[in-house]
N, C-alpha and C positions, 0 to 999 in steps of 0.2 A: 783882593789882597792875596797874594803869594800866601803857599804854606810852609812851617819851618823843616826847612832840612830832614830827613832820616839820622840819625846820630850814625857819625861816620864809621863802629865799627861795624856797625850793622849794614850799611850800605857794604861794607870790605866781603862782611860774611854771606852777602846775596850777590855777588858779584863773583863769589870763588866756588859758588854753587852753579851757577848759571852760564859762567863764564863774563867778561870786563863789558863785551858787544851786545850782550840778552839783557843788561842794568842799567839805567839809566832816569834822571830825573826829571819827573813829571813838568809836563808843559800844560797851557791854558787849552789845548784840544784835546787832553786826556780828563777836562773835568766832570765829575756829573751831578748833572743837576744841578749846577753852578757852584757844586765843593770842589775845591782844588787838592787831589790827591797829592804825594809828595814823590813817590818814585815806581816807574815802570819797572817788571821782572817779565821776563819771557823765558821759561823752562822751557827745553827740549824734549826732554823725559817725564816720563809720569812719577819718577822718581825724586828727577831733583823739585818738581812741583810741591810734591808733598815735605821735601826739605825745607822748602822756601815759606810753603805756610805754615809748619812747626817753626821755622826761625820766628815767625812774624807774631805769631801765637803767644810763644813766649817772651816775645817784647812788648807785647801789646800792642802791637801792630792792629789798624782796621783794615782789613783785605776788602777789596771790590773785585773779584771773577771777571774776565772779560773775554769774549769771545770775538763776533766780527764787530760791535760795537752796534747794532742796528737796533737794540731795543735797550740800552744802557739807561737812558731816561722814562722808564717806565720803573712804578713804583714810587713811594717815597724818597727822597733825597736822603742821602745818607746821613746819620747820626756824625759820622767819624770817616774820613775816609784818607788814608797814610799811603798803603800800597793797591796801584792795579797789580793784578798776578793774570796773564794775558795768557790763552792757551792758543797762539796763533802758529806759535813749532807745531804743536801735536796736532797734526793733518794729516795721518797717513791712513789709508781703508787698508785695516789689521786682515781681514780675512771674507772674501762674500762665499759663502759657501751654495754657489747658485742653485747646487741639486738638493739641497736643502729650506731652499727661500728663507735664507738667514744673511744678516753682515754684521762683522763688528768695526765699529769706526771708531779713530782719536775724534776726542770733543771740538778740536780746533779745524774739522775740517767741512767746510762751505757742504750745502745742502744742494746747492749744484754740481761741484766736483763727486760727491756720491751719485746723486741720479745718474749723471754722465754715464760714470762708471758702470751702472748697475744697469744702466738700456746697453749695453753692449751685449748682455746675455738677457734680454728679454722682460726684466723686471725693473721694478721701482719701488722703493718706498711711499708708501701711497700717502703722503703728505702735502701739502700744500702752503708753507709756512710764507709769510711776506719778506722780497729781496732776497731769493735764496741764492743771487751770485754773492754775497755776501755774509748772508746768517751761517752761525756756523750749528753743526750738532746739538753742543751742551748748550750754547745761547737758547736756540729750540728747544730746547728741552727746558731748561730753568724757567721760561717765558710760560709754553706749554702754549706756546705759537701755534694753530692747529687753522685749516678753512675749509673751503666746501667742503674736500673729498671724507671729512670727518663723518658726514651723513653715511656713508656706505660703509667707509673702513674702520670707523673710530676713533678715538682720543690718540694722543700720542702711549697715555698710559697704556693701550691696549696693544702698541706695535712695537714696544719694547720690550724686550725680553730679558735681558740683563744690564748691568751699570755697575763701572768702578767710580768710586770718588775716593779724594782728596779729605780726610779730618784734619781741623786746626788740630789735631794732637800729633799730625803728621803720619798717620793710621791711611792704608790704603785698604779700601773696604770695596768685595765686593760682593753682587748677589745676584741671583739668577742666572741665567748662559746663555750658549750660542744656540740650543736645542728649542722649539717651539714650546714642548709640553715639560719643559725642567719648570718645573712650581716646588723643587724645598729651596728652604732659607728664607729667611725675612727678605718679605718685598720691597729691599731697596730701591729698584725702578721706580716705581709710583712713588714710592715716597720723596726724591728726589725728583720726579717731572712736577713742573711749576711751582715749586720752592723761592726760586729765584737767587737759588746760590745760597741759604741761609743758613743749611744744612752741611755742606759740605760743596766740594768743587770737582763737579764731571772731570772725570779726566779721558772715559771709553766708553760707548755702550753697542748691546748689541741688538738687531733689531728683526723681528718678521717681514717678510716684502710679500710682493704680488705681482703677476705677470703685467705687464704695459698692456692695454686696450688695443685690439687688433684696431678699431675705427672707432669715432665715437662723433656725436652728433647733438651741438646746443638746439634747444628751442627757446623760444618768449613768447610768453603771453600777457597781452594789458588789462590794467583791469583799473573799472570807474572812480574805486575809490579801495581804503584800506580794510572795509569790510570784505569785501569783494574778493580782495586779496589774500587775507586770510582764508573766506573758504575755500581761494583753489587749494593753498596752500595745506588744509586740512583735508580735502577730499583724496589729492595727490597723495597723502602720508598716508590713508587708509586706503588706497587701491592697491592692486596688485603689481604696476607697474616697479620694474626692477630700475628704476632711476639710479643713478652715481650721485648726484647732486642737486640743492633745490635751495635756491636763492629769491629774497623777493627785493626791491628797489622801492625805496622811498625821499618823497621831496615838498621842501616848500615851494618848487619851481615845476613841480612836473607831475605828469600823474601815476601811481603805482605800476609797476609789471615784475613776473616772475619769470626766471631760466629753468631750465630744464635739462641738466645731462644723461644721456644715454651711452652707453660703450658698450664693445661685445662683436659680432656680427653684422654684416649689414643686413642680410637675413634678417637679425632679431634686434635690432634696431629699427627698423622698418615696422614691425611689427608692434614695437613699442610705440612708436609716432603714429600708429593708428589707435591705440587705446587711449594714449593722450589725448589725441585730437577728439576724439570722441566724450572723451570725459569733461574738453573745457566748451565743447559747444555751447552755444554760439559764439563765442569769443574768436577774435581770429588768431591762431598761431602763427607766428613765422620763425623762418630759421634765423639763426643770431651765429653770431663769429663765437669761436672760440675764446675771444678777449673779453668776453662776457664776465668770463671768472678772473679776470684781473683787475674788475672793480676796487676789489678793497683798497687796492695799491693804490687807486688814485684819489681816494680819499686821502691820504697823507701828503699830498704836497702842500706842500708846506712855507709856499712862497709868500704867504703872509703871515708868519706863528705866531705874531700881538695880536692875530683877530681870531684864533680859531683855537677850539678844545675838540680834543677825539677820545670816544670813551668805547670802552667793550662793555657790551649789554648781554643778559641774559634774562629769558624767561620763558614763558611755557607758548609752545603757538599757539592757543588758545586767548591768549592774552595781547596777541599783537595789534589789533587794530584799537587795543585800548590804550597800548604804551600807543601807535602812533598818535593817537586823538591828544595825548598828553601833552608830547612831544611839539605837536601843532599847537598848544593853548600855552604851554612853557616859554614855545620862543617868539608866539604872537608878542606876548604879553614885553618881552623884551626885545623885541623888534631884531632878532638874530635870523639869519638865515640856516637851514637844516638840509644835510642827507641821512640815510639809512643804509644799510645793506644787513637782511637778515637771513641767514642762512635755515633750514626748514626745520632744524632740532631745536632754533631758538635762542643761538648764539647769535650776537651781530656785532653790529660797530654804526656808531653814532657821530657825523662832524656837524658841532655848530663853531656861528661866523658873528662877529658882532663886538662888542664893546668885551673887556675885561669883567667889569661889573656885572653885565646883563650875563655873560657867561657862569657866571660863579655863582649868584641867584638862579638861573635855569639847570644849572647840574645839580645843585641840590636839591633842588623843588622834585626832579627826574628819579635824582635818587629815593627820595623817599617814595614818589610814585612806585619804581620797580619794586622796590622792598618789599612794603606793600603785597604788592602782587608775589612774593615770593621769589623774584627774581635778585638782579642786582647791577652794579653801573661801576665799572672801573676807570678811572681816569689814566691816562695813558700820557697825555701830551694837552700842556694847557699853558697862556702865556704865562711871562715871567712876570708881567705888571698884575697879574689874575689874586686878589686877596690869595691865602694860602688857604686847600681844601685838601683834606685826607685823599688820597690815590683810591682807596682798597671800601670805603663804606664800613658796614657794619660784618664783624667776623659771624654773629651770630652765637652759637651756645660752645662753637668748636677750638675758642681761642685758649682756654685753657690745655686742653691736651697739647695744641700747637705751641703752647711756651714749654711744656716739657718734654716735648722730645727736643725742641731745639737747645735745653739747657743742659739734655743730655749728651748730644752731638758737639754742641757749640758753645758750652759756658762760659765762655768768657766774651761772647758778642763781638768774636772777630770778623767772622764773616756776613757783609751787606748787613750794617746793624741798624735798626732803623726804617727799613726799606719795603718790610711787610707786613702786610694786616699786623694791625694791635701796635707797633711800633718795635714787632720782632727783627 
């Protein structure tokens, strides 16, 4: 069913902010999560953005943030959803201050057009977020999109240094800078990376980099089962090996193995593949392709989405060969088929294949496993026929602070209402 119209002064008044060509009403591929918004705005400026969400603010407007569109169905489906406010204008890289190892970029701009940018003078954002011809900045950031290279560099929180957004009051607020050690003002950044827009709406941030890897060098090693696989996985996190990254594979079809990244010198790369190789004896290593670490990605195809659920897992590596044994008894039991991919700090991602039913009984069964253990299980992407199951699991004891700042920021539940833990 079609949503009703915008009330047409208010389409006039977002259309003389934005200009006639940036406004436009929402179609069946602008919906999410099978709600049908009611009208597109595309700002140019960080200014008229923040116009456009005070217009909407005070209409009662429900805003949806949209960036390149690649992670728009993660989370809860929205409570209300009237306007996209799309930052696909704001793409331009404001400033790299390469002798700095600094950039500040607009939120609308692809995570690939940055890198580009940024290996012309030697560095990169050491990121790795999924579809980066298309993810933009703030989407990454909202998301808190993060893969392998997190083991060595860190969270997105950590490589962010400043951020403006967007208040429904129409308030451009920023914090932090373009400087590595600027730490006054309230930590906007963090507070704004993996939000998912509930807070307010990215419009710039700025970020630390890092020089690009003169050479760098995958390994694999197999291993008999997921016990196995854990202890490389722990002995590798307690050696001295300066690894970039550390992945382990799991399957109802296959048997366990982990990667290994190395960068730096061939010199001291070489050297690394000797303490390696030494440390997984008798195993046998071999060298692996680069494309090792674009596993994730190929977990998401998605050429049959009635048969398949992807979730984001977390938990401690000491606890992995018990989530997989879980995992293995979850979807025996429902006769679904399973992968894994867990990265070495304990973050992963989970696809099962299988009936709706057996799906929705297996994630929750999963989820209270991780719990459990301390951990947790985010639903991402699950079919449409799938009973209805919370995206986000249990907030834990943190949901109350997280409804007050959001009622601080955002009182009146315009922005992604609905869409995160607790039904903020």
């Amino acid at each position: 069913m079609s949503a009703a119209p915008i009330p047409f002064p208010a389409q006039q008044k977002l259309q003389a902010i934005v200009g006639p060509t940036h406004a436009r009403p929402a179609g069946p591929a602008d919906h999410v999560s099978g709600v049908q918004p009611r009208f597109v705005v595309e700002p140019g400026t960080e200014a008229e953005l923040a116009e456009v969400l005070h217009l909407s603010n005070e209409a009662g407007l429900a805003v949806i943030p949209r960036g390149g569109g690649t992670k728009l169905g993660w989370g809860n489906p929205p409570a209300r959803a009237d306007l996209i406010l799309s930052t696909a204008r704001l793409n331009q890289i404001i400033e790299h201050a390469w002798a700095d190892l600094t950039v500040t970029v607009e939120a609308g701009c692809t995570i690939q057009k940055l890198q580009q940018t940024l290996a012309q003078h030697g560095q990169r954002l050491a990121l790795d977020p999924l579809w980066p011809e298309n993810a933009t900045v703030g989407g990454v950031l909202s998301a808190n999109d993060s893969g392998a290279l997190r083991l060595r560099f860190g969270a997105l929180r950590d490589l962010i240094i400043g951020v403006t957004i967007a208040l429904p009051d129409g308030t451009l607020a920023s914090s932090g800078g373009k400087v590595v050690k600027n730490v006054a003002g309230y930590d906007l950044p963090k507070l704004a990376t993996g939000a998912l827009g509930t807070l307010g709406v990215i419009t710039r941030a700025s970020f630390r980099l890092h020089p690009l890897p003169l050479n760098s060098r995958t390994f694999s090693i197999p291993a008999t089962d997921a016990e196995q696989a854990q202890k490389f996985v722990l002995a590798i996190q307690d050696s001295k090996l300066a690894h970039t990254s550390l992945q382990s594979h799991f399957s109802s079809q296959s048997s366990p193995s982990a990667d290994i990244l190395f960068e730096g010198t061939i010199a001291g790369i070489a050297a690394q593949e000797e303490q390696f190789r030494a440390l997984a004896a008798p195993a046998k290593v071999v060298e692996a392709s680069s494309q090792a670490w674009a596993t994730r990605g190929s977990l998401w195809n998605l050429s049959d989405a009635e048969c398949t659920a992807i979730a984001k897992i977390s938990l401690l590596p000491t606890h992995l060969s018990s989530l997989v044994d879980s995992v293995a008894q979850a979807t025996k039991a429902h006769e679904l088929l399973w992968r894994a991919l867990v990265y070495g700090i304990g973050l992963g991602w989970l696809r099962l294949e299988g009936t709706p039913s057996g799906l929705h009984s297996a994630l929750q069964q999963l989820r209270r496993t991780l719990e459990d253990l301390g951990g947790s299980l985010v639903i991402l992407h699950h079919p449409e026929k799938m009973s209805p199951l919370d995206a986000w699991g249990s907030p834990g004891d943190s949901l109350g602070l997280m409804k007050s700042v959001k009622s601080r920021l955002d009182p009146k539940s315009t922005l992604n209402p609905g869409r995160f833990l607790g039904g903020i």
